[in-house]
N, C-alpha and C positions, 0 to 999 in steps of 0.2 A: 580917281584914276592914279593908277603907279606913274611914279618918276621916270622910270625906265619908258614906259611907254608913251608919256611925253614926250620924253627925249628923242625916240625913233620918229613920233609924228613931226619933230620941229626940224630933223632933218631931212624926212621927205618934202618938206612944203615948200621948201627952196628947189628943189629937183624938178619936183610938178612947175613951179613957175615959170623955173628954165625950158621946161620943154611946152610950156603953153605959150612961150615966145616965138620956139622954133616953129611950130606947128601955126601960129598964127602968121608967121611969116611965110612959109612954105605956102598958104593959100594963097597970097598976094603973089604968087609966080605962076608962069601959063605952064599950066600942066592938064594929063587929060579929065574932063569929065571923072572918069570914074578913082581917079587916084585923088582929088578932090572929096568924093565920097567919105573913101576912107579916111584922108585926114579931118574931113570936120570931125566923123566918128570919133575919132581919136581924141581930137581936143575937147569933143563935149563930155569924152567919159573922163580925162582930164581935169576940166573943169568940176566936174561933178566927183572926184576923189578928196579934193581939193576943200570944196567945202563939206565933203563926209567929217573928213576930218579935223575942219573947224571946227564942227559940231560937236565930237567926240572931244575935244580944245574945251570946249565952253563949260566952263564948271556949272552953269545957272539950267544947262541944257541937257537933264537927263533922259529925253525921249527915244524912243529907236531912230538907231541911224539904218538908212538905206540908200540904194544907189540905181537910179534907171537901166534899165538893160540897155546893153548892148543894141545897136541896130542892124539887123540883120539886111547885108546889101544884096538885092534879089540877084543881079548879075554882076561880075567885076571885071573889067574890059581889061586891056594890056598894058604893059608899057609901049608909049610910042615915043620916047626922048630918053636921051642919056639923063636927062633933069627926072625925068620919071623914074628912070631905076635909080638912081643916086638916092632921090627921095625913100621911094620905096623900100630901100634895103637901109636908110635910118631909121626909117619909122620901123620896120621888123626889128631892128636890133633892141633902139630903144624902146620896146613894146617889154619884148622878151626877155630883157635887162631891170626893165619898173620891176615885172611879173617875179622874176629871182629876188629880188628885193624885197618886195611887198610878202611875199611868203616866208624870205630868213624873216624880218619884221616880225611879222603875226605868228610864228613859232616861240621870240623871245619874248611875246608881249603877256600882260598878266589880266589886264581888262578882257574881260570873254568878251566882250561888241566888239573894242577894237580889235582883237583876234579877229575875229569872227568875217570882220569888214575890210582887214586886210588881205583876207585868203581869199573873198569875194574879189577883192581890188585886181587882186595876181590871178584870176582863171577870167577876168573881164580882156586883162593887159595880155593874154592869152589867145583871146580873141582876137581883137585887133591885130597882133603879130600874125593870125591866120589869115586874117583878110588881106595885107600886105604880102602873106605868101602866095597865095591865090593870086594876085593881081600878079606877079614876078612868073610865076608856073602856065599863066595865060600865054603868055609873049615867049613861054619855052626856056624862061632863065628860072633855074632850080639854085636856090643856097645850101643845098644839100645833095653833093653828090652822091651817086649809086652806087655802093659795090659790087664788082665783080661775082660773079656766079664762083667763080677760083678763090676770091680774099674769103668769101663768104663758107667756104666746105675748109678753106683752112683755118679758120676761126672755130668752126665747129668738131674739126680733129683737134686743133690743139686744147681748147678747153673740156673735153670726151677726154683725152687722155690724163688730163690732172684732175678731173672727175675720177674718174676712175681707179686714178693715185692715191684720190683722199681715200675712197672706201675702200683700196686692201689695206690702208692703216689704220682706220677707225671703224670697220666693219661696215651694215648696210644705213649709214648713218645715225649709228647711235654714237652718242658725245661718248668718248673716254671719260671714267672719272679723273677727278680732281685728286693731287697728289694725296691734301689731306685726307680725305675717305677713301684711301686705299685699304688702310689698317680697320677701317671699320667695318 
């Protein structure tokens, strides 16, 4: 295994710790049935990143690494507590925070497995952040505001007309040459 990619695994593995604390605490508090759900989900794919990457650690242990799917929760109830959203919008943030991580990671890494199990890691950490949204979107709380039908057509004129800027200066998309092959 590259140095480098050690070095990324041995700073995620304090990260996962921290958050297999938070998440094992968060169940120890009354929250609903279905937000519940989601965090065991969460910590079990936690859990299970966790020792992915001991694995991929282990110099004696050149087997395939792999990682359990995801649980797919057949329904996701609401939030009924400010303890619920509160929850709920850590656990989305930190899902979709691992997920931005786990994938810079597995871009700098040079072991194709660990690549490989890091971009698994980040489209799992993906998931969860969904189910988490899902749970927030039941109860009517979106972290994603909507825009306007108005922000929306002036977003689409102003970038129409610097479209359009480019190509009366570089024609219908074809790159200018380059200064040195002007002469050629």
């Amino acid at each position: 295994m590259y140095a480098v990619d050690a070095g990324l695994m041995g700073n995620h593995l304090p990260m996962h710790q921290g958050t297999i604390a938070k998440l094992s605490y968060y169940l120890s508090l009354q929250t609903s049935h279905s937000l519940q759900l989601i965090v065991q989900n969460n910590l079990q794919i936690m859990v299970a990143h966790m020792k992915a990457m001991q694995q991929l650690l282990t110099p004696q242990d050149s087997g395939y690494v792999s990682l359990p799917p995801v649980q797919q929760l057949p329904t996701i109830g609401a939030v009924s507590s400010e303890t619920d959203y509160l929850i709920a919008l850590d656990g989305r943030l930190n899902a979709v925070s691992m997920a931005k991580e786990d994938f810079s990671s597995a871009m700098g890494m040079h072991t194709p497995m660990a690549r490989n199990i890091h971009i698994e890691m980040a489209l799992q950490k993906v998931q969860i952040a969904e189910q988490y949204e899902q749970f927030l979107l039941n109860a009517g709380l979106s972290v994603h505001p909507y825009a306007s039908a108005e922000i929306q057509q002036a977003l689409t004129e102003q970038y129409r007309a610097a479209l359009a800027s480019l190509s009366a200066r570089h024609g219908s998309g074809a790159r200018p040459k380059p200064a040195a092959l002007q002469h050629a």
